[in-house]
C-alpha positions as CSV (number, residue, x, y, z in Angstrom):
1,X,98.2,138.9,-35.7
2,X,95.0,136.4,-36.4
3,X,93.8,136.7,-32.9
4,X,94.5,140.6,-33.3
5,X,91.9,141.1,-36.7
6,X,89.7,138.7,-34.8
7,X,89.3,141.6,-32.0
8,X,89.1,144.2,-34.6
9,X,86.1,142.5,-36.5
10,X,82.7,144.5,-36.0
11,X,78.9,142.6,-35.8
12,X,76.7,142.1,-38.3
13,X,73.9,144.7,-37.9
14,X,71.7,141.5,-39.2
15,X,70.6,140.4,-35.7
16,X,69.5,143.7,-34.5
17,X,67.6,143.7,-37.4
18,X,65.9,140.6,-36.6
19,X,65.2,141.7,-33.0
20,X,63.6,144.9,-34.5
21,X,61.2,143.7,-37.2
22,X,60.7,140.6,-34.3
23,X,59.6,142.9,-31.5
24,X,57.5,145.6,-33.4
25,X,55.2,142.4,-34.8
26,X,55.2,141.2,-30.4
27,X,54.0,144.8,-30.1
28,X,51.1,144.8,-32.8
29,X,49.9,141.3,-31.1
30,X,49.9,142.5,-28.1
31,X,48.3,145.7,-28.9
32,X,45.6,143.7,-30.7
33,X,46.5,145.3,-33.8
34,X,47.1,142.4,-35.4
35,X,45.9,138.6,-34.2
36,X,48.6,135.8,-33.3
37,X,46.8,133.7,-36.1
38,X,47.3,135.8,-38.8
39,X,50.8,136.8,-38.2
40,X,51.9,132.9,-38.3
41,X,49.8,132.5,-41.3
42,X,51.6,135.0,-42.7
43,X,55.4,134.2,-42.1
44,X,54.3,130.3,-42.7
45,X,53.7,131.7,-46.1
46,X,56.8,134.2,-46.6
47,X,59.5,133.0,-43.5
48,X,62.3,132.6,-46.8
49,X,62.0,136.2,-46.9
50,X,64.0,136.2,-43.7
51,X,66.7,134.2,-45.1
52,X,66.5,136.7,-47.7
53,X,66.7,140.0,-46.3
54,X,69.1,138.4,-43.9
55,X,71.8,137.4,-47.2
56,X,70.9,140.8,-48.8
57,X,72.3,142.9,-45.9
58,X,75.0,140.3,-45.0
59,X,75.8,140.9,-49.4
60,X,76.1,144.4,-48.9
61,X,78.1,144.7,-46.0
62,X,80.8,142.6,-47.5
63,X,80.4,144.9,-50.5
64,X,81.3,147.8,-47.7
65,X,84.3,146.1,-46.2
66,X,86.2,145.2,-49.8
67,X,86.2,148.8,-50.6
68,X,87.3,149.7,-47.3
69,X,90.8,148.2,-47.6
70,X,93.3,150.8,-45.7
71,X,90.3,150.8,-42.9
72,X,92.0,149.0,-39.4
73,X,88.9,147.5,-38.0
74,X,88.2,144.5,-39.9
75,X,85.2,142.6,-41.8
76,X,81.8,142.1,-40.0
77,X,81.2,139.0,-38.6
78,X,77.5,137.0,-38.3
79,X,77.6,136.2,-34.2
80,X,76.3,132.2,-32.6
81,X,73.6,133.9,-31.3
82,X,72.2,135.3,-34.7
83,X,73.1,131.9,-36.7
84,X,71.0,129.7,-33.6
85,X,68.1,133.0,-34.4
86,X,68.1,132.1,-38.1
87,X,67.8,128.4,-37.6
88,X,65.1,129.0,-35.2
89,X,62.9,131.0,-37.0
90,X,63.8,128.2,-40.0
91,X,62.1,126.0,-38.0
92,X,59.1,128.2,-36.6
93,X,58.5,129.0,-40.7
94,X,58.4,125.4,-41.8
95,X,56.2,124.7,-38.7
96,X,53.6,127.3,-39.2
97,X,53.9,126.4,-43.2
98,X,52.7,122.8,-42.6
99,X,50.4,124.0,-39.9
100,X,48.8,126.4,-43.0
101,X,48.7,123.9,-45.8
102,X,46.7,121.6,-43.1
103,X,44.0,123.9,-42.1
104,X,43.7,124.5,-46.0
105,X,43.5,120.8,-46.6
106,X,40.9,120.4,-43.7
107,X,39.1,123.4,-45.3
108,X,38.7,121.8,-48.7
109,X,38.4,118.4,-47.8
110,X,36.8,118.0,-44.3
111,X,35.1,121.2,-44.0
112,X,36.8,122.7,-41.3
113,X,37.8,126.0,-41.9
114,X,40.2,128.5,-40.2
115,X,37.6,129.7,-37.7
116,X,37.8,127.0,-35.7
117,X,41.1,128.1,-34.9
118,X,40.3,131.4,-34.3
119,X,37.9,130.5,-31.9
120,X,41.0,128.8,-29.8
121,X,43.2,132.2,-30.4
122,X,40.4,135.1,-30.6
123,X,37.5,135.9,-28.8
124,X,34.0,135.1,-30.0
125,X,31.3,137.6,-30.4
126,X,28.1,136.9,-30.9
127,X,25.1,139.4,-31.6
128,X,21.8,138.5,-33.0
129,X,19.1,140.4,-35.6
130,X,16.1,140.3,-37.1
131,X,14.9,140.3,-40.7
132,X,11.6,140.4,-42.7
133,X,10.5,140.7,-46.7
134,X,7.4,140.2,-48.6
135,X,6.9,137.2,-50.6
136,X,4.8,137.0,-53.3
137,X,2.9,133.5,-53.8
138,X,4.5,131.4,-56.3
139,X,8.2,132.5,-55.3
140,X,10.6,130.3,-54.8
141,X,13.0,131.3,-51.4
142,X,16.7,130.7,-51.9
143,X,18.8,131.0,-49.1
144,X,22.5,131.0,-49.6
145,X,25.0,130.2,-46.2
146,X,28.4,129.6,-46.7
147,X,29.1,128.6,-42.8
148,X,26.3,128.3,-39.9
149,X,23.0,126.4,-39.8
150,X,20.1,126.9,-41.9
151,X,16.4,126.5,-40.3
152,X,13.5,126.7,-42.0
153,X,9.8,126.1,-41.3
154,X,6.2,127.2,-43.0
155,X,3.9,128.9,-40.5
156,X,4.2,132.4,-42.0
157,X,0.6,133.8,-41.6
158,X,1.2,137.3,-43.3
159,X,2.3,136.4,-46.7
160,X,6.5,137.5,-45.2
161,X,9.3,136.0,-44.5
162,X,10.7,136.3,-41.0
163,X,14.0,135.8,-40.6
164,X,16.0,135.3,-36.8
165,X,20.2,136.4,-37.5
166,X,22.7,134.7,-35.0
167,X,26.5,136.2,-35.7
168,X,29.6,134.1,-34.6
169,X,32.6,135.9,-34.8
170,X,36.3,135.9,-33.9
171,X,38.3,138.4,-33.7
172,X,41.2,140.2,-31.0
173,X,39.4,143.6,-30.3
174,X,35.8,145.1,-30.3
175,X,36.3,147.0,-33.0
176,X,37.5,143.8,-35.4
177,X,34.5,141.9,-34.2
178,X,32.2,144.8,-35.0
179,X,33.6,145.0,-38.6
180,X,33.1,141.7,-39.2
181,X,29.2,141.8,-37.6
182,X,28.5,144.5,-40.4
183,X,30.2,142.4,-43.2
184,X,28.4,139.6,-42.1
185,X,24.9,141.2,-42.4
186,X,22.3,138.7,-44.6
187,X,20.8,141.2,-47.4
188,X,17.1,139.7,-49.4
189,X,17.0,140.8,-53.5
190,X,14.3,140.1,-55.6
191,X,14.7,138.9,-59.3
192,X,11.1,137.8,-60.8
193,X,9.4,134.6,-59.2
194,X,12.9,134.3,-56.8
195,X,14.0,135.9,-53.2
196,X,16.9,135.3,-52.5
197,X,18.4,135.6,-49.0
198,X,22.0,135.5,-49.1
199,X,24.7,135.5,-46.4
200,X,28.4,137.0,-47.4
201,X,31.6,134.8,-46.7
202,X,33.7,136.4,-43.9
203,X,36.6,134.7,-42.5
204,X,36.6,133.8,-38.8
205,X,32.8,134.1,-39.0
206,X,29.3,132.4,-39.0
207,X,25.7,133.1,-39.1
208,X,22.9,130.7,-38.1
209,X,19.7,131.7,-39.7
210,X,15.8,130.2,-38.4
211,X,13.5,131.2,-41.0
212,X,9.9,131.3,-41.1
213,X,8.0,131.3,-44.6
214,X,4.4,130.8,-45.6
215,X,3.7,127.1,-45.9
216,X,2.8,126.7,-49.5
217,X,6.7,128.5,-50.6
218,X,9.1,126.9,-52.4
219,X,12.6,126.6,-50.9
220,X,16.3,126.1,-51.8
221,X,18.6,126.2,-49.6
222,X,22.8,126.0,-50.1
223,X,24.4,125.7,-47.1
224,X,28.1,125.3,-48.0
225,X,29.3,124.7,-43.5
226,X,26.4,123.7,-41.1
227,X,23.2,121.7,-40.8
228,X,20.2,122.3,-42.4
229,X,16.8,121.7,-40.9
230,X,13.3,121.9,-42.8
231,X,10.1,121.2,-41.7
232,X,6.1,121.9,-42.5
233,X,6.6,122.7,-46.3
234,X,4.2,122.3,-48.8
235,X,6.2,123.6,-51.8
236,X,9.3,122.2,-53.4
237,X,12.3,121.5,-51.7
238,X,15.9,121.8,-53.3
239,X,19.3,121.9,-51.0
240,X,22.9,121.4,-51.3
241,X,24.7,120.6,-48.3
242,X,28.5,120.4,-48.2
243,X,29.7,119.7,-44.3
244,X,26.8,118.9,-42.4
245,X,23.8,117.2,-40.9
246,X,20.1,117.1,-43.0
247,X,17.1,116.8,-41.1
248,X,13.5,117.2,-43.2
249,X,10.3,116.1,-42.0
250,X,6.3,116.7,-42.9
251,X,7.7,118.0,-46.4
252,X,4.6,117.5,-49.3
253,X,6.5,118.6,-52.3
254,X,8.7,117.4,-54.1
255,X,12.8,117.1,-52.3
256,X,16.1,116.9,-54.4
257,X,18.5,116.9,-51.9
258,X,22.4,117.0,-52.8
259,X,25.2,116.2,-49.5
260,X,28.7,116.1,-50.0
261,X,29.7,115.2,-46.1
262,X,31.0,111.5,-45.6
263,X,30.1,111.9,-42.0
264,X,27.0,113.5,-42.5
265,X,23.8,111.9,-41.5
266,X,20.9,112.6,-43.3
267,X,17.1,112.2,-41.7
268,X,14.3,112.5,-43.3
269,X,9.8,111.9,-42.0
270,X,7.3,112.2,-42.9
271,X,7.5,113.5,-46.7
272,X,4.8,112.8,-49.0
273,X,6.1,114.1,-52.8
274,X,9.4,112.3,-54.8
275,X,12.8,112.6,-53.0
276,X,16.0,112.1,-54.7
277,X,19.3,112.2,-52.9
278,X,22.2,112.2,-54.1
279,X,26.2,112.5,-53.6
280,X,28.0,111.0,-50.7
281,X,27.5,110.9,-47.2
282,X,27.1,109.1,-43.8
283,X,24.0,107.6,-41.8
284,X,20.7,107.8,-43.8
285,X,17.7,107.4,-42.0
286,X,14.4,107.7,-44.3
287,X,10.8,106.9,-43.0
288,X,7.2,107.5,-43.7
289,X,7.4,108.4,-47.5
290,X,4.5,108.3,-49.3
291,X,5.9,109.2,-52.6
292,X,9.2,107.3,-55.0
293,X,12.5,107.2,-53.6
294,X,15.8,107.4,-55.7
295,X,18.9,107.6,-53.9
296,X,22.0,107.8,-56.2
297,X,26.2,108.3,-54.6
298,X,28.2,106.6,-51.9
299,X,26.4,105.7,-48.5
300,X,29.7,105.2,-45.7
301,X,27.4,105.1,-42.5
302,X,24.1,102.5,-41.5
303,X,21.2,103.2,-44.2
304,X,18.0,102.7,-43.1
305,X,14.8,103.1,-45.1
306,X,11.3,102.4,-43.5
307,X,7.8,102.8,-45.0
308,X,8.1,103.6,-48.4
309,X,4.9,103.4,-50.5
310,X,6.6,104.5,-53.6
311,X,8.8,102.6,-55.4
312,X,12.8,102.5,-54.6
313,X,16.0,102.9,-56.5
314,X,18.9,102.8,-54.2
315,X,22.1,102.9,-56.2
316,X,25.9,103.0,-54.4
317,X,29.5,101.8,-56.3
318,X,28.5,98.7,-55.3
319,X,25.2,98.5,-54.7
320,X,21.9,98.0,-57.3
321,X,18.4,98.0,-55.4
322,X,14.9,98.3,-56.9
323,X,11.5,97.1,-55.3
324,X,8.0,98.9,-55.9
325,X,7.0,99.2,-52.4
326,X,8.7,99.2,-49.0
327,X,6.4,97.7,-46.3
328,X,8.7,97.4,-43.8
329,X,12.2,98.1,-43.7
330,X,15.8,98.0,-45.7
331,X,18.7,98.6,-44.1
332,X,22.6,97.9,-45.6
333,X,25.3,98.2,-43.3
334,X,29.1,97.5,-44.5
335,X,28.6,93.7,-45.0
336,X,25.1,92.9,-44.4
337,X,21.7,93.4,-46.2
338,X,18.3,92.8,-44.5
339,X,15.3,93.5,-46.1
340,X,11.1,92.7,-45.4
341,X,7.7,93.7,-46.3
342,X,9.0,94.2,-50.2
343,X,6.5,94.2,-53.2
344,X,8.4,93.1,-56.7
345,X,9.4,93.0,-58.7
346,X,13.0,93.2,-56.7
347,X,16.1,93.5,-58.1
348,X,19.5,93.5,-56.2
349,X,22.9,93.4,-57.4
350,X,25.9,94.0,-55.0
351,X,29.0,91.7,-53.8
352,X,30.6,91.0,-49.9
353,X,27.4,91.2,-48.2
354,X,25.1,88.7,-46.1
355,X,22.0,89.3,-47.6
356,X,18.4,88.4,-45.8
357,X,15.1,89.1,-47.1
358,X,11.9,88.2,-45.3
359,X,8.3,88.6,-46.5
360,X,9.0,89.3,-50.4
361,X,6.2,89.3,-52.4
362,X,6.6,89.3,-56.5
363,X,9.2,88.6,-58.9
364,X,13.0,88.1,-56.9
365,X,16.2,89.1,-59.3
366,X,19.7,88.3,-56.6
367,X,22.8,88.7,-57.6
368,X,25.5,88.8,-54.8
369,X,29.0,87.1,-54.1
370,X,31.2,86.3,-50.7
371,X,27.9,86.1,-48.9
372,X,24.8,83.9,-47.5
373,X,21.4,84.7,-49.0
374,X,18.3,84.2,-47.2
375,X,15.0,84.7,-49.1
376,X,11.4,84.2,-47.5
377,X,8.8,84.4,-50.5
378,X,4.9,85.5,-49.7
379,X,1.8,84.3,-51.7
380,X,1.3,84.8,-55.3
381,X,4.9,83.2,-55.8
382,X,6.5,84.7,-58.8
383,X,10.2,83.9,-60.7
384,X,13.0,83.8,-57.9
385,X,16.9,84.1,-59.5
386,X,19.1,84.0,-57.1
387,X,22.9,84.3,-58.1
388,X,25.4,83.7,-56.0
389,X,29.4,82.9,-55.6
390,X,31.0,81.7,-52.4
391,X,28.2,81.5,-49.8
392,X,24.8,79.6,-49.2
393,X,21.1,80.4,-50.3
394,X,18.0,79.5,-48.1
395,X,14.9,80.1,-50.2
396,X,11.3,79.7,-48.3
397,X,8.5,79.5,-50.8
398,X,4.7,79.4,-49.7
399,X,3.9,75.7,-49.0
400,X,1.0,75.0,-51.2
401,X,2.6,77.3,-54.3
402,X,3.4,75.3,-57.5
403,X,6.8,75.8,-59.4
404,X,9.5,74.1,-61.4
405,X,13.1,74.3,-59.9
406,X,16.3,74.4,-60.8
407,X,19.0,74.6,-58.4
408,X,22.6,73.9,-58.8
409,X,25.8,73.8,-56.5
410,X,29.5,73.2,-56.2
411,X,30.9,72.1,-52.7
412,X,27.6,72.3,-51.3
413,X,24.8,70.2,-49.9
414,X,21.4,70.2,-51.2
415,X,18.4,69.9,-48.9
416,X,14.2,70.7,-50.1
417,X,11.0,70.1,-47.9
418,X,9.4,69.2,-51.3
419,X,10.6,65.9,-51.7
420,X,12.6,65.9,-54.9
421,X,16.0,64.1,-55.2
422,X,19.3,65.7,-55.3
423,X,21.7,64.6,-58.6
424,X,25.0,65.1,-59.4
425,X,28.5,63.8,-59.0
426,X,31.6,65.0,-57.0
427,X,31.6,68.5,-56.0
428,X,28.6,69.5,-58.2
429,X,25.0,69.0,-57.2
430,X,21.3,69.8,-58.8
431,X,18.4,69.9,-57.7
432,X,15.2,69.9,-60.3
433,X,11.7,68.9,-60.5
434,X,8.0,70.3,-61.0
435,X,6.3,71.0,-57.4
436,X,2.3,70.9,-57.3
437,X,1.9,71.2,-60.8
438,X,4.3,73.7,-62.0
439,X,4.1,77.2,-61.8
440,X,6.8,80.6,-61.8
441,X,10.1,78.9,-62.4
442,X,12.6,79.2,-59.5
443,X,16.5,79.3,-60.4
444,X,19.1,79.1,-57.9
445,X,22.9,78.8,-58.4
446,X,26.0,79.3,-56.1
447,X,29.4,78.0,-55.6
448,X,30.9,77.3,-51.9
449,X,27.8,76.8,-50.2
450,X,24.4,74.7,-49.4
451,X,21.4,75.2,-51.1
452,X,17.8,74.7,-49.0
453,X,14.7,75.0,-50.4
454,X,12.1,75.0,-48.0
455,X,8.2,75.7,-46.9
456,X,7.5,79.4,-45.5
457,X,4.0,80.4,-43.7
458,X,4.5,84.5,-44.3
459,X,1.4,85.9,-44.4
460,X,1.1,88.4,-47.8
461,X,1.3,92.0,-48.3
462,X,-1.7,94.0,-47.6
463,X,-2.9,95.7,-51.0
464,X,-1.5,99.1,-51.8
465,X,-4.1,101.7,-50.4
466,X,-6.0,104.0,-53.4
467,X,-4.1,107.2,-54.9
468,X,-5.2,110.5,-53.5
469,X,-7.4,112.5,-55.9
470,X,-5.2,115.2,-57.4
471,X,-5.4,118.8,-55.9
472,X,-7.0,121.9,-58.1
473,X,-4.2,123.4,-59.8
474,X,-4.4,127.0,-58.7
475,X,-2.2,130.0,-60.2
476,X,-0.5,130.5,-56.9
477,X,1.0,127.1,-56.6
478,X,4.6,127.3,-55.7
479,X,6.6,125.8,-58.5
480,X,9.1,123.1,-57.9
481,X,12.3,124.8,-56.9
482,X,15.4,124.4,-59.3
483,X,17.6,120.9,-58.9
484,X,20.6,121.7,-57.0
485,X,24.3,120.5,-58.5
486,X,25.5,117.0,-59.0
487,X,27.4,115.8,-56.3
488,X,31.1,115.1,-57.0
489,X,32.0,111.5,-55.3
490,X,34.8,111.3,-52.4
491,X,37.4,108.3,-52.6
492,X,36.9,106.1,-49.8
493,X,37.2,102.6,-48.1
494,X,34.0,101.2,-48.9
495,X,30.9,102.1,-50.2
496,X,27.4,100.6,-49.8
């Protein structure tokens, strides 16, 4: 009798249903209807609706059978096959889920956006435009790119600005790519003493822009994915970079400059106003500035600073630098610190570094700890502190100078080329006394680690060279552009 209603029993009509809806969305891929991409994005997002639907008809075919009870064929059954097909497409939906909810994070986070996948699973299109408007002197240029490069550079002889258009898209047929071209098209509006060239956010899609402008505009750029390039400005400068490289140079204004990329490098010549940058990023490489440097936020690569006539404020987590002039170079990598051709007063505060400074000239403020310091001073001698826990200090001070020391150590050797006489019991040792007379007072303390005084032969620093006369102010000087956005920090291992 059992095996008798087991013969009787009809299929589920939930795997042909499957098979259907399964084969129609194979079609639209293939017919290029629809792209591979987005399908899987999709059922990563709804797959439970299978599961679903699937319960639903399996609900209401019981309901069918119970009120079919004098009916000889007997209940629907849900085949292997079908069960194995649900499990499967279980397993393709929590797949494609994770593979969604990682692009996103990598969107967010990294900068990588779903077009780098399409570019893998759709075919790229590229098509290429020109632009021009009129700009009136005194405006400020704003250009807006949410993902693609952004080049600009003064030159602009007939008071326009000329604008080259390179499209990237992705897409499965000609006329998806086309669509997107057309969304993708940069538009210019005007609004009082600001032109604004902005470039609409298409997903799958990029657009480099190489803009010329006349050299005395102001610019601000916001380039959200992509590298930004300036170069032969005289106005203002203002950008905001999110995932990408910064390369300025021969820049006279004024530059705020805002990068949220910890992998970003950053590389700026040749700029003769104030520069501030801020936020967090990678490799910063700054040389030839004429005017104050302030660099504020969380530097993860090598930064190197050379040729600074105006003074510096370099500021990380863990980091406090400050020196009037930069003669020569400054460069902090993750556990070292070398420094020369500085004009004090200098101040630096910062821990877990080996710090070495040659060639300072002026008042010397050190605080470190967990690392050596080594400090050559240049004629005039002024104050030295030095501060340090669990490492050594070597001080040079010009030979014929005159100062009063005081230096102090625990589990450390003393040595001087001054003949003065170490004192002290056990593990603690001083070292004080007036050298040729007195003078600037020199203080020097540290824990771990020897302390040397000795004799340096550094020639000093050349005098600063005379300011620049002012230019004429004239009514169509660019005003500065506006400051672009704080710069939220990113967590990360270490910090300069």
């Amino acid at each position: 009798m059992k095996l008798q209603r087991r013969a009787m029993r009809r299929s589920s009509i939930v795997g042909p249903l499957i098979l259907l809806a399964l084969g129609l969305v194979l079609l639209m891929v293939s017919l290029g209807r629809i792209s591979f991409f987005y399908a899987m994005q999709w059922f990563g997002r709804w797959w439970p609706a299978v599961l679903i639907v699937a319960g639903l008809v399996l609900l209401l075919e019981w309901s069918l059978d119970q009120r079919r009870e004098n009916d000889q064929v007997g209940a629907r059954t849900l085949g292997g096959g079908v069960v194995a097909l649900l499990i499967f497409l279980a397993f393709v939906g929590l797949a494609a889920s994770a593979t969604v909810r990682g692009l996103q994070w990598k969107e967010n986070h990294l900068g990588q956006d779903f077009s780098d996948l399409d570019a893998v699973l759709g075919n790229r299109s590229d098509s290429y435009d020109d632009l021009t408007s009129a700009i009136a002197p005194g405006t400020v240029l704003v250009v807006r790119d949410p993902r693609g490069d952004v080049t600009v550079t003064g030159g602009s002889t007939d008071g326009q600005v000329h604008v080259s258009v390179h499209k990237q898209t992705h897409g499965w047929n000609e006329r998806e790519t086309e669509a997107m071209a057309r969304s993708l098209e940069p538009r210019f509006t005007s609004e009082g003493k600001v032109l604004t060239l902005a470039v609409p956010a298409v997903h799958g899609g990029m657009v480099d822009l190489t803009i010329t402008v006349p050299t005395t505009s102001a610019v601000t750029v916001n380039a959200d994915h992509g590298d930004v390039k300036l170069s032969d400005l005289h106005g203002a400068v203002s950008l905001s970079a999110n995932h990408g490289d910064i390369d300025l140079s021969e820049i006279e204004g004024d530059v705020q400059a805002t990068v949220n990329d910890d992998d970003a490098s950053v590389t700026m010549h040749g700029l003769k106003g104030d520069l501030s940058l801020n936020g967090h990023t990678g490799d910063v490489d700054i040389t030839e500035l004429t005017g104050p440097l302030t660099m504020h936020g969380d530097f993860y690569g090598t930064t190197q600073l050379q040729h600074i006539s105006g003074a510096v404020h370099f500021d990380s987590s863990r980091t406090h630098f400050a020196t009037a002039r930069l003669d020569d170079e400054f460069s902090v990598e993750k556990d070292s610190l070398d420094a020369s051709g500085l004009l004090g007063p200098v101040v630096l505060k910062t821990s877990d570094k080996n710090i070495t400074m040659d060639r300072v000239q002026g008042g010397v403020d050190i605080v470190n700890s967990n690392g050596d310091v080594h400090l050559t001073n240049a004629a005039p001698l002024a104050a030295i502190s030095v501060q340090n826990r669990h490492g050594s200090l070597d001080v040079g001070v010009p030979g014929a100078a005159g100062f009063v020391l005081d230096a102090q150590t625990k589990n450390g050797d003393m040595e001087n080329d001054f003949g003065l006489s170490t004192q002290g019991e056990g593990d603690s040792h001083t070292l004080k006394g007036t050298v040729a007379g007195g003078g600037p007072r020199i203080t020097l303390a540290t824990t771990e680690g020897d302390v040397t005084v000795r004799k340096s032969t550094v020639m000093p620093l050349p005098p600063a060279p005379p300011a620049p006369p002012a230019p004429p102010a004239s009514p169509g000087a660019a005003p500065k552009a506006p400051k672009a956005p704080p710069a939220p920090k990113a967590p990360k291992s270490y910090t300069f």
